[in-house]
Legacy VTK file of the C-alpha trace (Angstrom):
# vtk DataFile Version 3.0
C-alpha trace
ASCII
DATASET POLYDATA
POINTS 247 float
23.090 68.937 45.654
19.198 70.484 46.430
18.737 72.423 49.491
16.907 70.661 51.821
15.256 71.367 55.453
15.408 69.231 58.018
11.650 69.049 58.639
9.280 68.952 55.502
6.162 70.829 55.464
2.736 70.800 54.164
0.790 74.418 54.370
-1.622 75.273 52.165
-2.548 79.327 51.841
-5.392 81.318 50.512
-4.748 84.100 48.208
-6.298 87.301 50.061
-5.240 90.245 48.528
-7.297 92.792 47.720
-8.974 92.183 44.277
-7.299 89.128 43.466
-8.534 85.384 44.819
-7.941 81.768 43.937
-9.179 78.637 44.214
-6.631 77.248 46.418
-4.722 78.655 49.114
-1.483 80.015 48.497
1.532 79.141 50.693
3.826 80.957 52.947
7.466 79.819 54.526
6.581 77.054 57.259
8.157 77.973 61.068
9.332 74.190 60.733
11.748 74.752 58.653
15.237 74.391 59.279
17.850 77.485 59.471
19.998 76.510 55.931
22.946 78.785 54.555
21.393 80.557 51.618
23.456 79.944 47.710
24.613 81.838 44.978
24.976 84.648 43.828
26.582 85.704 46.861
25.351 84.168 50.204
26.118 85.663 53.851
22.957 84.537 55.956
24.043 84.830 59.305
27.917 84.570 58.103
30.018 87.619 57.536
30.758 89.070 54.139
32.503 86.851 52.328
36.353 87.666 50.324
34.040 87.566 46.977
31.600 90.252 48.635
34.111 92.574 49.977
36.213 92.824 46.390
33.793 93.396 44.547
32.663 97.087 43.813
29.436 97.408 42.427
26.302 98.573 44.469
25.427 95.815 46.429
21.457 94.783 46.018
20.731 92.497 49.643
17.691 90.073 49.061
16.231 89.708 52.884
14.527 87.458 53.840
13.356 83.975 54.827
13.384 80.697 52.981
11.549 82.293 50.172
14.459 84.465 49.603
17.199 81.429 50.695
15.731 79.296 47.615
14.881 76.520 49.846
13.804 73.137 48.148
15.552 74.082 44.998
19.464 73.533 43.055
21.923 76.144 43.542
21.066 78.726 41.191
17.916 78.442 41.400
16.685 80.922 44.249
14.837 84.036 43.076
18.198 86.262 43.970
20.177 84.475 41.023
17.481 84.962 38.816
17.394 88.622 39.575
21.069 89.018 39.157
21.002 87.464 35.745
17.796 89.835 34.756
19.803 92.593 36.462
22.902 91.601 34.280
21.124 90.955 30.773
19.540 94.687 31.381
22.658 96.134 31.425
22.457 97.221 35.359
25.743 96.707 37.320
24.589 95.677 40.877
25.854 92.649 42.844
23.005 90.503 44.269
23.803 89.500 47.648
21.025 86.637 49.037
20.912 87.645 52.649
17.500 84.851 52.964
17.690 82.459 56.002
14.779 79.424 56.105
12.522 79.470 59.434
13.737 83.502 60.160
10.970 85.155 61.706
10.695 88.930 61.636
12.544 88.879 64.922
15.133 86.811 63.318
15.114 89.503 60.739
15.531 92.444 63.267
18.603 90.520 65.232
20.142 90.374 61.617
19.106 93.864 60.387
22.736 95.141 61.384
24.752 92.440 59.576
23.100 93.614 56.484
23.466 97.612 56.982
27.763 96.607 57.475
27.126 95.665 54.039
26.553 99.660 52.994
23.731 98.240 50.162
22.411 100.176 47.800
19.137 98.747 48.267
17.089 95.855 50.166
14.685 93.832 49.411
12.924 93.352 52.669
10.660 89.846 52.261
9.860 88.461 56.166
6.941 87.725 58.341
5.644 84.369 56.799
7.057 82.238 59.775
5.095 84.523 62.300
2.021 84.347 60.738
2.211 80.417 60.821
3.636 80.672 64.293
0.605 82.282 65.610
2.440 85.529 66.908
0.651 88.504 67.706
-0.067 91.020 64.738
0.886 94.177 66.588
4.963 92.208 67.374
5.108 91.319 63.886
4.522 94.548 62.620
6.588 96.037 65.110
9.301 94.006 64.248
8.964 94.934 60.544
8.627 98.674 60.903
11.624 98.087 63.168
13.794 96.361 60.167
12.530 99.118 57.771
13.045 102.037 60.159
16.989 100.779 60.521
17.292 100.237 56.828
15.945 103.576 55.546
17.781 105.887 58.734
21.144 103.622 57.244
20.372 105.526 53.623
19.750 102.246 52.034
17.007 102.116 49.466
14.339 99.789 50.671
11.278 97.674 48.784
8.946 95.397 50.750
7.465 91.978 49.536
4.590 90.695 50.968
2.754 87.315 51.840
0.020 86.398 53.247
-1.800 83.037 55.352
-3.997 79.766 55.853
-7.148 80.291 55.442
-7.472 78.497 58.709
-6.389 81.676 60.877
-9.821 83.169 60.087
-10.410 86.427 57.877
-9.770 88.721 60.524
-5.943 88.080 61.777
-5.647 87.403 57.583
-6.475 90.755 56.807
-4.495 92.574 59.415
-1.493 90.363 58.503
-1.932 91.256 55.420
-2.677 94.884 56.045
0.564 95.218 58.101
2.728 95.283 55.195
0.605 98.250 53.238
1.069 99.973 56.931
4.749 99.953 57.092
5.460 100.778 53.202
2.809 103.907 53.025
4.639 105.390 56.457
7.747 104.748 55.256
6.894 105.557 51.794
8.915 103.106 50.093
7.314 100.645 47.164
5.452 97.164 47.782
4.609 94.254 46.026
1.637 92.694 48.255
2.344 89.225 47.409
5.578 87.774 46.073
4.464 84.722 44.539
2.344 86.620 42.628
1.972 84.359 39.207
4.022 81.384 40.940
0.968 79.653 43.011
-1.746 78.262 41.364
0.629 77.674 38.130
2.004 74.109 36.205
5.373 73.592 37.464
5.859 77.065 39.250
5.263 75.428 43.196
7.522 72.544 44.559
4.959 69.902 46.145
4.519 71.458 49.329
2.423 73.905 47.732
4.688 76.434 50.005
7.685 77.367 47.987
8.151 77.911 44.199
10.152 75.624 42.065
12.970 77.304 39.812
10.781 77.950 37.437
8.626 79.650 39.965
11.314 81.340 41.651
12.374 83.061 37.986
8.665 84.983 37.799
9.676 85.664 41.790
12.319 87.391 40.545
10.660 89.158 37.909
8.216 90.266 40.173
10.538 91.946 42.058
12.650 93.701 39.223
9.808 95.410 38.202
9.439 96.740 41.742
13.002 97.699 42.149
13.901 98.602 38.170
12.367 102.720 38.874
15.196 102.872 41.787
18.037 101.631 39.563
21.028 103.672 37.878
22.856 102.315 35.020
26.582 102.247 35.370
29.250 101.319 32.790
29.149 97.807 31.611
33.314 97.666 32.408
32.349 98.001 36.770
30.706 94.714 36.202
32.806 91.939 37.469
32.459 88.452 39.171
LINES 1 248
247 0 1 2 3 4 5 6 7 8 9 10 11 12 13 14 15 16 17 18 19 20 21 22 23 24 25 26 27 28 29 30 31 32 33 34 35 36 37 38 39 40 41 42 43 44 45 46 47 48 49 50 51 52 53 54 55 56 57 58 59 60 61 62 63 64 65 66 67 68 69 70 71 72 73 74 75 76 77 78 79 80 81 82 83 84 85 86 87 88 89 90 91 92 93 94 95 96 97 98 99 100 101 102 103 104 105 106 107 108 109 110 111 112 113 114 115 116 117 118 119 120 121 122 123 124 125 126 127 128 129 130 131 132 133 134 135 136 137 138 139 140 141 142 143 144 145 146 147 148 149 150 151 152 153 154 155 156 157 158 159 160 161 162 163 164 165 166 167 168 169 170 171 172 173 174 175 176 177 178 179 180 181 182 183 184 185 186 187 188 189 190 191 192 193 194 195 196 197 198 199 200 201 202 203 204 205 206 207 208 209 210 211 212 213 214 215 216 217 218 219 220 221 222 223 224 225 226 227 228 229 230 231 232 233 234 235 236 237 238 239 240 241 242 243 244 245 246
């Protein structure tokens, strides 16, 4: 059965990061989207920690996030967290890959759930929010506010934390683009922890890698998503023994 949201959306996003452009927009998570309980590998959204969760003892890894994170629009299996865990698995590091991705969370959504996550005690977080304000209209300064906010809890918790970034419609105009954008470079250079600027980086724009909304990547995509993001996280990573890995 595919994940679905109740309302579909159509946004189409412009690729401004620095150095790198595109002849069509690239897309962000839509603020129409309905709140869906995220899949395997292990899912919590706004749940507690399930049995599965709590007996299993490897470092826990918490993917963060909104409906880019959830896997919306795609089978189970097929979000960019189940991906990771496999890449994580086939590399020989022992983590468990918990998808902690809600679709339509805001980074206010993110900061009321900030605490669920901590209880967790993760190793480290993949922090991946603030698509849904940008499309939402919300004021720069509260959405980076809200994200230093999620970070600053994170990292005084002891967690390790990475940051993955997105960016807007070209219809917001170049200024509010560029300090969205610049927002996320902000919080990961004063909190000193590493960045990917865009997470569909080599997903939009690509055959087969974006579902028809143009807004979320297909499975396909969602498996250079999560590539994306082990390169980010693989320098923060210890190898354990093979035998601590368990389902």
């Amino acid at each position: 059965m595919r994940r679905v949201a109740i309302v579909p959306i159509l946004a189409a996003i412009l690729i401004s990061l620095t150095g790198c452009r595109s002849s069509q927009p690239p897309p962000v998570s839509s603020s129409q989207e309905a709140e869906t309980t995220p899949q395997s590998p292990t899912t919590v959204g706004n749940e507690t920690p399930e049995p599965s969760l709590e007996s299993d003892t490897r470092p826990r890894i918490v993917c963060f996030g909104d409906s880019l994170t959830a896997g919306y629009g795609t089978d189970p299996g097929q979000a960019y967290p189940d991906f990771l865990q496999a890449d994580l698995d086939s590399k020989g590091y022992s983590y468990r890959i918990v998808n902690a991705g809600v679709s339509g969370n805001t980074t206010k959504d993110g900061v009321e759930r900030v605490d669920r996550v901590i209880a967790m005690k993760p190793a480290l977080v993949v922090v991946e929010f603030g698509g849904n304000d940008g499309l939402r209209g919300m004021r720069i300064a509260d959405t980076r506010a809200n994200l230093d906010k999620i970070v600053s809890a994170l990292v005084a918790s002891g967690t390790q934390v990475v940051l993955a970034g997105i960016t807007l419609p070209p219809d917001y105009g170049p200024d509010y683009i560029r300090q969205f954008n610049q927002t996320y470079d902000l919080v990961a250079k004063k909190y000193r922890i590493p960045m990917i600027p865009f997470v569909l980086k080599g997903v939009f724009g690509v055959d087969g890698m974006m579902q028809p909304d143009r807004t979320h990547a297909t499975g396909a995509g969602n498996k250079v998503v999560a590539e994306n993001i082990f390169g980010l996280i693989q320098p923060l990573l210890k190898k354990q023994p093979s035998s601590q890995s368990r389902q």
